[in-house]
C-alpha positions in Angstrom: -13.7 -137.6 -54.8 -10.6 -138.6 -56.8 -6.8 -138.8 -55.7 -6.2 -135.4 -56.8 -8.9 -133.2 -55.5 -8.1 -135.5 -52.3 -4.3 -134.8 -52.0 -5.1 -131.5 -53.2 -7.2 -130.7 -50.1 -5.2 -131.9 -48.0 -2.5 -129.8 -49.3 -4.6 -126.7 -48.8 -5.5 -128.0 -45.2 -1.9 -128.3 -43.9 -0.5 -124.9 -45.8 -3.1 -122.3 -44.0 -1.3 -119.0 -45.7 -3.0 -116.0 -46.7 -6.7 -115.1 -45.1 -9.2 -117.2 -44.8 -10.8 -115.7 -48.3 -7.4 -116.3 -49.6 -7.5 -120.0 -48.8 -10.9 -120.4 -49.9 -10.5 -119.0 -53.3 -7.1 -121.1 -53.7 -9.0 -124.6 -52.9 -11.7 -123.6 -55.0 -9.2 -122.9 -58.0 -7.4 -125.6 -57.3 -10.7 -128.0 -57.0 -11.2 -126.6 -60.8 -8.1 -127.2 -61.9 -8.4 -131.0 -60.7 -11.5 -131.3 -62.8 -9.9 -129.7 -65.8 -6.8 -132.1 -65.9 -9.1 -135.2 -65.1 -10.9 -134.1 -68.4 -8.0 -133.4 -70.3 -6.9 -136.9 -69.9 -4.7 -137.1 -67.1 -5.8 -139.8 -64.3 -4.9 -141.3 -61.3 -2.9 -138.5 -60.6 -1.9 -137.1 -56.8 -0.6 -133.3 -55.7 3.4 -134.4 -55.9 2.4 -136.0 -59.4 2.5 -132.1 -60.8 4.6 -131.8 -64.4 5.4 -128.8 -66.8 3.0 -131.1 -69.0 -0.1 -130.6 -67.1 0.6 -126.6 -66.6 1.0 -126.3 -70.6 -2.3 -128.3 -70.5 -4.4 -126.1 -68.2 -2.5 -122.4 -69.9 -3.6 -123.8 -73.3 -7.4 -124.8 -72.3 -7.5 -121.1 -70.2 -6.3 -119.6 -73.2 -8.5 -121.6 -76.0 -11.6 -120.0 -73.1 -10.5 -116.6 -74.0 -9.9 -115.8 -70.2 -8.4 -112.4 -69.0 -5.2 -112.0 -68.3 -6.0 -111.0 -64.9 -7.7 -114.4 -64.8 -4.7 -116.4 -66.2 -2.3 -114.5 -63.5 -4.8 -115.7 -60.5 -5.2 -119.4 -61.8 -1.1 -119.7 -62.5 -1.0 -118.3 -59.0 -2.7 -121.3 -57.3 -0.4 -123.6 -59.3 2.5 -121.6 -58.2 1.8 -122.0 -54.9 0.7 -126.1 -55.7 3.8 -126.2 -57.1 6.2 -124.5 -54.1 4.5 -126.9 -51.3 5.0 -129.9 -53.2 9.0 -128.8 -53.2 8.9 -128.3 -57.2 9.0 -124.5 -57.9 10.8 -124.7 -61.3 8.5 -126.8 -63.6 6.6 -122.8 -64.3 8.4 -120.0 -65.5 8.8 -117.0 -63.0 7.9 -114.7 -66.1 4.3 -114.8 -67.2 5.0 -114.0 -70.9 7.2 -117.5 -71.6 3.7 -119.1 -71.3 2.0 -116.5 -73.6 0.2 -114.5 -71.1 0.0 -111.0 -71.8 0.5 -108.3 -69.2 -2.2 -107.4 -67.0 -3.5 -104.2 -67.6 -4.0 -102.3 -64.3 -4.5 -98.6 -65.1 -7.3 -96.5 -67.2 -7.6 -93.2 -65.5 -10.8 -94.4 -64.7 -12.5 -93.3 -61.6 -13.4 -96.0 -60.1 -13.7 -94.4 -56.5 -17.1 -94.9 -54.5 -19.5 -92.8 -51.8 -21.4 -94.3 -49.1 -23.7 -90.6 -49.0 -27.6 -91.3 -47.5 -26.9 -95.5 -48.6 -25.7 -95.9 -45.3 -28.7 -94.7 -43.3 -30.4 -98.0 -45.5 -28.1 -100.3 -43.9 -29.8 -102.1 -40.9 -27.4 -104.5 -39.4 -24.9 -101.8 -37.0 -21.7 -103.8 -37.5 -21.9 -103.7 -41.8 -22.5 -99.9 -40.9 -19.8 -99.7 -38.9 -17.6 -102.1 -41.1 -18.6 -99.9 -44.2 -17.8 -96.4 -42.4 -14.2 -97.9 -41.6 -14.0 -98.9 -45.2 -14.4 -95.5 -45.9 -12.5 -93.3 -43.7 -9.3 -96.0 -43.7 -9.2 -97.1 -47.1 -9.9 -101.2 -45.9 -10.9 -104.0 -47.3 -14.0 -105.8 -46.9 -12.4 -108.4 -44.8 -10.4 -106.2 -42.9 -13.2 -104.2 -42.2 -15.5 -107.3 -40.7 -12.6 -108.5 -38.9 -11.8 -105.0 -37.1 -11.2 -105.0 -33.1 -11.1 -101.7 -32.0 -9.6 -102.5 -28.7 -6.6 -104.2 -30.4 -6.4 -101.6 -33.4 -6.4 -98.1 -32.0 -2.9 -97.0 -31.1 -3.7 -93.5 -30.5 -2.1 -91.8 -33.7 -2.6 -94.9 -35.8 -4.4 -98.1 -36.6 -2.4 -101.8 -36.7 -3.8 -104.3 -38.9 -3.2 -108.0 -37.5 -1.8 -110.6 -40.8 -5.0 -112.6 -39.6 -7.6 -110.0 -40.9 -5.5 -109.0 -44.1 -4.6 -110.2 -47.7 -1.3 -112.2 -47.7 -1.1 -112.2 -44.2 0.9 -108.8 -44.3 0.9 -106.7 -40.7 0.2 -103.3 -41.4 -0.2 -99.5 -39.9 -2.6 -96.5 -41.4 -2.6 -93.5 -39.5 -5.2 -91.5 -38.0 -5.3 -88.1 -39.8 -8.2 -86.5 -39.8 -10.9 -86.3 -37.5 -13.4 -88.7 -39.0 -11.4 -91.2 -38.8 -11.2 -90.5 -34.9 -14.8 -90.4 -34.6 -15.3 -93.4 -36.3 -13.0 -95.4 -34.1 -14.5 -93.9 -31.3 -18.5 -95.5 -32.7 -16.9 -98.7 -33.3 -15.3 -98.8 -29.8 -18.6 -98.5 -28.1 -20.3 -100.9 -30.7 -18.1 -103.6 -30.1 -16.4 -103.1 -27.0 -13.8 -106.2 -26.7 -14.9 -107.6 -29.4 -14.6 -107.5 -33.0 -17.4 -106.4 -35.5 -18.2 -110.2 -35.9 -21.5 -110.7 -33.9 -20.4 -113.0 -30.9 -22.8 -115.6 -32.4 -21.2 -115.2 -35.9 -18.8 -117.0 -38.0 -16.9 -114.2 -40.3 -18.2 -116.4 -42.9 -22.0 -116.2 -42.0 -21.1 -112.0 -40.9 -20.0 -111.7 -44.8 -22.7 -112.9 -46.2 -24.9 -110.4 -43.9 -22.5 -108.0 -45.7 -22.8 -108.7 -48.6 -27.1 -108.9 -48.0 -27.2 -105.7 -46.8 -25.2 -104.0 -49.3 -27.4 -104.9 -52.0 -30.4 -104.3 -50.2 -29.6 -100.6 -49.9 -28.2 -100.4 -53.4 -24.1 -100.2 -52.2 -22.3 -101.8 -55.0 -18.8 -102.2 -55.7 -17.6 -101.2 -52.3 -14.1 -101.7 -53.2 -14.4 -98.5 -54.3 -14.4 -96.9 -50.9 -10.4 -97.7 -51.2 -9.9 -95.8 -54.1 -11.9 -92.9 -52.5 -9.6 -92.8 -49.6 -6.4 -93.4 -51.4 -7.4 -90.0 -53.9 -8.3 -88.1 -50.8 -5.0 -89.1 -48.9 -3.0 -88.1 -52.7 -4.6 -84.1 -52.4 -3.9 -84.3 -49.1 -0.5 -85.5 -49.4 0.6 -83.0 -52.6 -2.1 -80.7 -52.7 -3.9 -81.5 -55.9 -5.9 -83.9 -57.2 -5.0 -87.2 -58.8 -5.3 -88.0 -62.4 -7.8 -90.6 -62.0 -10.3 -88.0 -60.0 -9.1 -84.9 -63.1 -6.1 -84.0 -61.8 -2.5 -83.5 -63.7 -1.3 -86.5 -65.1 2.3 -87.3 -64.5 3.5 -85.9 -67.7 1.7 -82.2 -66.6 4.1 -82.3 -63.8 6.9 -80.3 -62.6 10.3 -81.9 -61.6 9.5 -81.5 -58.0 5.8 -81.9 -58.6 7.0 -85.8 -59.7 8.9 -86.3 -56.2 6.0 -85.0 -54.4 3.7 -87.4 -56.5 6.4 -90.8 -56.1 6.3 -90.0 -52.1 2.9 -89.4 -52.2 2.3 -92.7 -53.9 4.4 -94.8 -51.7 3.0 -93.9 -48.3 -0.6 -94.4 -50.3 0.3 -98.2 -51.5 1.8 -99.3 -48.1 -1.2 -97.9 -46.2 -3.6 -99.7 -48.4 -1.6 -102.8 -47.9 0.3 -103.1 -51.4 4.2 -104.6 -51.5 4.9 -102.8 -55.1 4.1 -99.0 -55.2 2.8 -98.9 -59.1 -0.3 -100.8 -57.9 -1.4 -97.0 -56.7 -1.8 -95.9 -59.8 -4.6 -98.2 -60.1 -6.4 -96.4 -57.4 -4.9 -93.0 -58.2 -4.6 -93.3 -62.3 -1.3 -91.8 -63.9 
């Protein structure tokens, strides 16, 4: 193993932020980026060795590779954060486009949202049932859903999310609105008891890869889709029709107060799926 991918391990080892999917995709990316700067020439380098040169480097092979610009935005992330811990924020521009990536384009109106239906009666394992039902009826994410204690959870009108279980560590509430969801909590309490729905004599790790087995073994794919399910169910809810990404209005259909309705609508739906910046709804809602 060379200096860098050394250093750079290290690095990740001492700086635990995010979940433990976030820190695994961060090493990995940063493992890759190692290699790439190794082959573009630049040796015998360590993590507080980082220049402006070697990020032009790596944007200029990612681009030459045709990558996304959802791509770009997820590798420039990892050097951003290389970058902060090594007390050298400044050597990449806070705005994408001064290195030549494009925006990333969120939003199609298409309806990405997903249905468990009879699939569920195909998955064997109880806790991926249970983790796919909370999916479902709460709008979570797969790692949320795994990592689920019931005991600690369920505050009577609403759910708390611990920053151990979530994406960038954030703490969050959804509340319990319907009955579903009630019943629901109510299974996974007596699955689980005190625990979590992690087998006792499972690593989240090994329990995600059971997940992730048993999902394509009954034909479940793309089960991020249960969140965009849940977040166009909460918008009729929430202003009584439905959203444009499941054939409702679009915003420019709208009335004056119609558009309040939809912006409050919108921001209770983005903080109870876990999202800082409101306009990231639209990509489960559509505009």
């Amino acid at each position: 193993m060379d200096d860098l991918t050394y250093t750079l391990r290290q690095l990740c080892q001492r700086n635990r932020d995010g979940s433990h999917a976030t820190q695994a995709d961060r090493q990995r990316g940063l493992t890759l980026v190692a290699r790439q700067l190794r082959e573009a020439g630049f040796r015998q380098m360590r993590a507080p060795s980082l220049k402006g040169k070697h990020v032009e480097a790596l944007v200029a092979r990612w681009q030459a590779e045709g990558l996304s610009a959802g791509t770009l935005k997820n590798r420039l992330a990892h050097l951003r954060w290389w970058a902060e811990k090594i007390g050298k924020p400044g050597i990449i521009p806070s705005d994408n486009t001064q290195l030549g990536i494009p925006e990333r384009r969120y939003v199609t109106n298409e309806n990405k949202a997903r249905e468990l239906g009879d699939a569920l009666d195909k998955v064997n394992d109880p806790y991926v049932r249970m983790s796919l039902a909370l999916q479902a009826v709460f709008g979570l994410r797969r790692e949320e859903a795994i990592k689920f204690q019931p005991r600690y959870a369920d505050r009577g009108d609403h759910i708390a999310l611990k920053g151990s279980w979530t994406k960038g560590g954030r703490e969050r509430t959804v509340l319990i609105t319907t009955p579903e969801q009630r019943a629901v909590l109510d299974q996974a309490h007596q699955l689980t008891g005190a625990g979590s729905l992690i087998p006792a004599h499972k690593t989240f790790i090994q329990q995600r890869h059971t997940y992730d087995g048993q999902c394509k073994a009954a034909g479940l794919s793309h089960m991020h889709g249960l969140r965009h399910r849940y977040a166009q169910a909460r918008y009729e809810v929430l202003t009584g029709w439905k959203a444009p990404a499941a054939g409702g209005p679009t915003r420019q259909a709208l009335t004056s107060t119609m558009r309040i309705q939809d912006q409050t609508a919108r921001q209770t739906i983005s903080r109870e799926l876990g999202h800082e910046r409101p306009a990231i709804a639209a990509v489960y809602l559509g505009r």
